[in-house]
NUMAR-722388 format. One record per residue (C-alpha): residue number from 1; x, y, z. Coordinates in nm, 3 decimals, decimal comma, padded with zeros to 5 digits. Layout:
<nr->NUM&x->X&y->Y&z->Z>
...
//
This chain:
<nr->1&x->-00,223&y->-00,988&z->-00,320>
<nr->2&x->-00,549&y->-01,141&z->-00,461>
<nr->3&x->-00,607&y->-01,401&z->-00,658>
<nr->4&x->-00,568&y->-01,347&z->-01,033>
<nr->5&x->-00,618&y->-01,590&z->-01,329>
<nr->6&x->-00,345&y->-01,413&z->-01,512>
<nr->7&x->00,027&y->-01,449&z->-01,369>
<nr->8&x->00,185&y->-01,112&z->-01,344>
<nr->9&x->00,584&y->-01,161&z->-01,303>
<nr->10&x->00,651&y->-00,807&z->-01,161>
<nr->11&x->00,430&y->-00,845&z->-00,890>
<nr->12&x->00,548&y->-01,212&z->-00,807>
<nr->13&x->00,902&y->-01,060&z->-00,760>
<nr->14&x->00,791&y->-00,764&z->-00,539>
<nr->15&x->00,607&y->-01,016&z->-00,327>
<nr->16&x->00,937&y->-01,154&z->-00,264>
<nr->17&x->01,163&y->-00,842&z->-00,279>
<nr->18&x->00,985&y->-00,567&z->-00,113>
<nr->19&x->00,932&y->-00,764&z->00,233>
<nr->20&x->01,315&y->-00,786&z->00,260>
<nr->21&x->01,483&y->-00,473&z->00,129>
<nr->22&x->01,141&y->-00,231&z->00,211>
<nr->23&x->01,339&y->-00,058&z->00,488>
<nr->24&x->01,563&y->00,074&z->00,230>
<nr->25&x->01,300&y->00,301&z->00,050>
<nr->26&x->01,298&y->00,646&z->00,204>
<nr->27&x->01,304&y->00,993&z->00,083>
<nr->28&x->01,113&y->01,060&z->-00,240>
<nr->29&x->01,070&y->00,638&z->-00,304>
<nr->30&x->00,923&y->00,615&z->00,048>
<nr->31&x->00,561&y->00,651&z->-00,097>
<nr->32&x->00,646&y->00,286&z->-00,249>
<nr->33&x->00,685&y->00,068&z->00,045>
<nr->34&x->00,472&y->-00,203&z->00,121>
<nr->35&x->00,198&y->-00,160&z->00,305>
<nr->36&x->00,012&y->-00,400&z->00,509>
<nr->37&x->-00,391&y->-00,463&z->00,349>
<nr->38&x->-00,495&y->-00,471&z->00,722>
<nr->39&x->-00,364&y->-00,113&z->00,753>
<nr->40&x->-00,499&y->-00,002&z->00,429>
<nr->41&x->-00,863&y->-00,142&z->00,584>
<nr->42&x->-00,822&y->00,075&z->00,911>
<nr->43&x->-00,722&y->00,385&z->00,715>
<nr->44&x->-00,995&y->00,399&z->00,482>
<nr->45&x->-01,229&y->00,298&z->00,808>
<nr->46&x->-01,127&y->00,586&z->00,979>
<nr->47&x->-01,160&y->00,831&z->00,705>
<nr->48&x->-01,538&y->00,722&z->00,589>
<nr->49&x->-01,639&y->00,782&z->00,935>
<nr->50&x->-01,520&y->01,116&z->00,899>
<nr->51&x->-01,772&y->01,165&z->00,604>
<nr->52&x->-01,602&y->01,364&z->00,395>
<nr->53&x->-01,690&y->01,348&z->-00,032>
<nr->54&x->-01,461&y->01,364&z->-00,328>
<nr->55&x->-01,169&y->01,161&z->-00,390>
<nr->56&x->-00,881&y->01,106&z->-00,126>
<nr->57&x->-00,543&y->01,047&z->-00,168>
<nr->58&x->-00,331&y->00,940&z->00,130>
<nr->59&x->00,034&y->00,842&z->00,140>
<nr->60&x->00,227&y->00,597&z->00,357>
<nr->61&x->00,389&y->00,869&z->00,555>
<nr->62&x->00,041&y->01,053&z->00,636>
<nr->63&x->-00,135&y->00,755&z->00,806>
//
């Protein structure tokens, strides 16, 4: 997470929550695992070399 001047509690939590019981989302709450930034970066990498327009949408289990 970036830097904010604002302190959001939710997010502190998940910082500490998600890491540890992530595993445990699957099925329909799978789209709500963490995901790593560095992954993000590579995905959206790949997919503007492609050079397709409009708006994209891609979920954990798709990458």
């Amino acid at each position: 997470m970036g830097s904010r001047k604002e302190m959001r509690f939710g997010e502190q939590v998940a910082l500490w929550v998600m890491p540890v019981f992530g595993f445990l989302m699957r099925g329909r709450w799978s789209k709500y695992r963490p995901v790593k930034a560095e992954d993000v970066a590579k995905k959206m990498r790949r997919l503007s070399e492609k050079g397709e327009s409009g708006v994209h949408y891609i979920l954990f289990h798709q990458s």
